[in-house]
Residue frames relative to the residue before (quaternion, step in Angstrom):
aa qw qx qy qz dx dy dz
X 1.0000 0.0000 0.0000 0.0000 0.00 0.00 0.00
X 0.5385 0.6154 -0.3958 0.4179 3.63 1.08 -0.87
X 0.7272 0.5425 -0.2011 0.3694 3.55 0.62 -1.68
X 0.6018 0.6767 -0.1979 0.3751 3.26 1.52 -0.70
X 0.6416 0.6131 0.0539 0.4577 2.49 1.87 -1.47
X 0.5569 0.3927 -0.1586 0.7145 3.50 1.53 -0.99
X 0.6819 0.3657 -0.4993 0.3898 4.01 0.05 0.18
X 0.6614 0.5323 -0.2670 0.4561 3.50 1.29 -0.81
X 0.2966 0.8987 -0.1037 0.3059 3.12 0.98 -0.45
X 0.1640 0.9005 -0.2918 -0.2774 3.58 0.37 -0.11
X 0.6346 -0.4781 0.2780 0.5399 3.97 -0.26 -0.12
X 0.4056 -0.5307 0.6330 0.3914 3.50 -1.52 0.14
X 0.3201 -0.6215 0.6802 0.2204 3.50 -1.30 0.75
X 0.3722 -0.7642 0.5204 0.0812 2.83 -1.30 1.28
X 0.6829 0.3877 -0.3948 0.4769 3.77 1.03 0.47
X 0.5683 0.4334 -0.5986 0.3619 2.86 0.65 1.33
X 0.3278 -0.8256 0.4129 0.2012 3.32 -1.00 0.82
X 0.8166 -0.4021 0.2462 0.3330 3.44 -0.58 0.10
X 0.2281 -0.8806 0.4113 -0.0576 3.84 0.83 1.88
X 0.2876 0.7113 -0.6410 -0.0207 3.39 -1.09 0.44
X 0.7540 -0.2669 0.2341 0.5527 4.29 -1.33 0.61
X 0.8498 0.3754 -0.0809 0.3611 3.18 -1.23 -0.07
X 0.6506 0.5427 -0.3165 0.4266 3.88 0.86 -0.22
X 0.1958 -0.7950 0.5671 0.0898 3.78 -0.49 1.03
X 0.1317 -0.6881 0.6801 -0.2160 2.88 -0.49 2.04
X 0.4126 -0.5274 0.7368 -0.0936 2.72 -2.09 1.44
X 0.0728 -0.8868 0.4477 -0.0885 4.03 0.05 1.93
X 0.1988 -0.9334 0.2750 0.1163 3.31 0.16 1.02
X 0.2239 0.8908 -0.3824 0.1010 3.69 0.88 0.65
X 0.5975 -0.6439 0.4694 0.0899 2.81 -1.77 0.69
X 0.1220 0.8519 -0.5090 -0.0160 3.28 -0.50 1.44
X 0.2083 -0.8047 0.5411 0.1279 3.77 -0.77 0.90
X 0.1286 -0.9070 0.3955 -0.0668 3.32 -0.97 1.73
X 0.6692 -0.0568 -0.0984 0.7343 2.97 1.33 1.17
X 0.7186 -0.1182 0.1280 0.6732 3.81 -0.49 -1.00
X 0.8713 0.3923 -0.2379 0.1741 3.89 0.27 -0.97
X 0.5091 -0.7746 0.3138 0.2060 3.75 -0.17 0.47
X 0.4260 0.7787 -0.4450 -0.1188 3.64 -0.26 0.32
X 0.6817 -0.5134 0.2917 0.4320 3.76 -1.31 -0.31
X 0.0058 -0.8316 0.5414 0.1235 3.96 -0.38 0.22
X 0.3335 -0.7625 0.5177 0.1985 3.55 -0.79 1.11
X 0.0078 -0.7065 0.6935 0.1409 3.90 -0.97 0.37
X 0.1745 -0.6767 0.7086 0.0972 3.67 -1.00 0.79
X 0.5749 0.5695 -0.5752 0.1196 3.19 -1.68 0.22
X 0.7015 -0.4382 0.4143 0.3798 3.80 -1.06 0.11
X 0.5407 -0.6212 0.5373 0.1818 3.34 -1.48 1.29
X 0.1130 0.8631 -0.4731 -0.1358 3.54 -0.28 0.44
X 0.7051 0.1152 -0.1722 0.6782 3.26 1.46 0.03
X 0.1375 -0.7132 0.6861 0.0397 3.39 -1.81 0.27
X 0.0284 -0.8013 0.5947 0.0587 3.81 -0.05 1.19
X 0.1069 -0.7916 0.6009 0.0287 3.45 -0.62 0.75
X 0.1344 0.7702 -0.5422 0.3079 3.85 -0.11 1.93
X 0.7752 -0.4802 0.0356 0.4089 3.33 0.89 1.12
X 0.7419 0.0336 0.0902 0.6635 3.32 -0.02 -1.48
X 0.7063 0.3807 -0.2991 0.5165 3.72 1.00 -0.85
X 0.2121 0.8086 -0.5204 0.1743 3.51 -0.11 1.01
X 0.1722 0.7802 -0.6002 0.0373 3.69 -0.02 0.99
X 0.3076 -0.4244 0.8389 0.1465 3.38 -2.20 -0.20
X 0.4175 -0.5372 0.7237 -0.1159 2.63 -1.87 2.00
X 0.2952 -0.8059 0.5048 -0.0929 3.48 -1.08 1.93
X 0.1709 0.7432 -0.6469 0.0022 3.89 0.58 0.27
X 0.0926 -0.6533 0.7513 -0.0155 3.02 -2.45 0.96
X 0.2063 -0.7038 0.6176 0.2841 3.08 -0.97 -0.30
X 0.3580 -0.7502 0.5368 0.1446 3.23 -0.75 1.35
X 0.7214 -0.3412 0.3371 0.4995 3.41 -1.45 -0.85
X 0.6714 0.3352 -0.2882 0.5949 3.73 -1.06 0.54
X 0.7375 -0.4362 0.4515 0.2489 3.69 0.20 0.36
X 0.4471 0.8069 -0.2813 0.2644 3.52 1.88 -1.15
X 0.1201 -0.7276 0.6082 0.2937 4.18 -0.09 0.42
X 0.0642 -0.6983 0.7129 -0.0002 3.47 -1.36 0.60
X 0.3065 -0.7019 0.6428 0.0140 3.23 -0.91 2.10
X 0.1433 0.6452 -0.7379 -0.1366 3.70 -1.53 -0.12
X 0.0162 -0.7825 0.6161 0.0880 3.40 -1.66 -0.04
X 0.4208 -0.8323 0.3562 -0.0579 2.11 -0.83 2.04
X 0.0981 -0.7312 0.6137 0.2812 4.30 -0.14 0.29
X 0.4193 -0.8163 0.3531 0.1820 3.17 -1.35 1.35
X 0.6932 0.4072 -0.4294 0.4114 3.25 1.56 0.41
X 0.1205 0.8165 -0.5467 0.1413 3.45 0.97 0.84
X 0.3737 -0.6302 0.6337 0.2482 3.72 -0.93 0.88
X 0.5479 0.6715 -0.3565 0.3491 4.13 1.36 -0.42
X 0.6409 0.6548 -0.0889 0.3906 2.89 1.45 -0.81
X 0.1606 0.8952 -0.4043 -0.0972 3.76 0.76 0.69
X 0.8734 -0.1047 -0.0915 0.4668 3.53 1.03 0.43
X 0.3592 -0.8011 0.4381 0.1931 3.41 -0.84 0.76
X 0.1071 -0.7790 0.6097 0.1001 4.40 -0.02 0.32
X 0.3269 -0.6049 0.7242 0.0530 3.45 -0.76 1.26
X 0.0702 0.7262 -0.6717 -0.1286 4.02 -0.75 0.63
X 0.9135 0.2116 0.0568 0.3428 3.58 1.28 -0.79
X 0.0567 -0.7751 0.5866 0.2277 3.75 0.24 0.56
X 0.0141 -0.7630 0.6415 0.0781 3.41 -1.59 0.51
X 0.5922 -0.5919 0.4755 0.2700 3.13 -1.47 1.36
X 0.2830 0.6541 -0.6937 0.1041 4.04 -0.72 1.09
X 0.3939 -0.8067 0.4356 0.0660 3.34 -1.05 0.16
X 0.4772 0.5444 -0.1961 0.6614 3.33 2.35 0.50
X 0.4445 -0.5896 0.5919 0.3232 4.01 -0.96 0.29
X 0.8323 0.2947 -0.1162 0.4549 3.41 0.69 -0.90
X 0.1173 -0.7985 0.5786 0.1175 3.71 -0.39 0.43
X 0.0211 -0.7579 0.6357 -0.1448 3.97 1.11 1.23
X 0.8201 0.3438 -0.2520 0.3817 3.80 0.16 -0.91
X 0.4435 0.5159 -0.6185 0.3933 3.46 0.74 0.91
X 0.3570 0.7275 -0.5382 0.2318 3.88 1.17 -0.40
X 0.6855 0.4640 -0.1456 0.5418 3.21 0.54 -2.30
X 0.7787 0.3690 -0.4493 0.2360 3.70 0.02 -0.16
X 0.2355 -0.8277 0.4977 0.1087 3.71 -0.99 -0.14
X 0.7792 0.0489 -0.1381 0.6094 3.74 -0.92 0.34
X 0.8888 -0.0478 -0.0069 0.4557 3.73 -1.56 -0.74
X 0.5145 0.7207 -0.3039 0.3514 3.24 1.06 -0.45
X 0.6540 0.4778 -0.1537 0.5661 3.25 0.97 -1.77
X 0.3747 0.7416 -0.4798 0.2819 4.64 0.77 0.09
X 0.0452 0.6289 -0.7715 -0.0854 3.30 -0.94 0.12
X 0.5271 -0.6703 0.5148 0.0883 2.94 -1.80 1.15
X 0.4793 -0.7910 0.3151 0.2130 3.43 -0.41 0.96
X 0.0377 0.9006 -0.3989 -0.1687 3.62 -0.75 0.49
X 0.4708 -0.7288 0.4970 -0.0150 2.53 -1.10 1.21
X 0.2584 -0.8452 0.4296 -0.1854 3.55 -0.73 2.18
């Protein structure tokens, strides 16, 4: 049954690099729009990371225009996925960063850390 298991399976993507809360990442993905194919970038801060085997994803918050938060979630072995850009590590002290929803402008900062 294991062996069965490991063909179905899916690969680890290798451009993604090693995620924790609080890191402002830059998500390269692939979007196809009819026959043709391109890359779309989402920036914004990692606020969660669920880690359930093969189904392992990270939660993407941004602010959009208007102030407007915009979540995505991402699965980390998505072949959709063609690269991940760490731009920032940030100093938080929770797994989850749920309470940055309710926050806004200078408020909504994490403080940067420095390694």
């Amino acid at each position: 049954m294991d062996e069965l298991m490991k063909l179905v399976e899916a690969p680890v993507n290798p451009n993604i690099p090693e995620l924790t809360p609080g890191d402002t990442v830059s998500v390269h993905v692939k979007i196809k729009e009819g026959e043709r194919e391109r890359i779309q970038e989402f920036k914004g801060v990692i606020i969660g990371i669920s880690h359930k085997g093969t189904h392992e994803t990270f939660i993407v918050r941004r602010i959009a225009a208007n102030g407007i938060g915009v979540e995505r979630n991402f699965l980390m072995r998505s072949p959709r996925i063609d690269k991940v850009v760490i731009e920032r590590h940030s100093k938080v002290r929770r797994a989850k960063l749920y309470f940055l929803r309710e926050l806004t402008g200078k408020k909504a900062r994490l403080k940067e850390k420095f390694s």
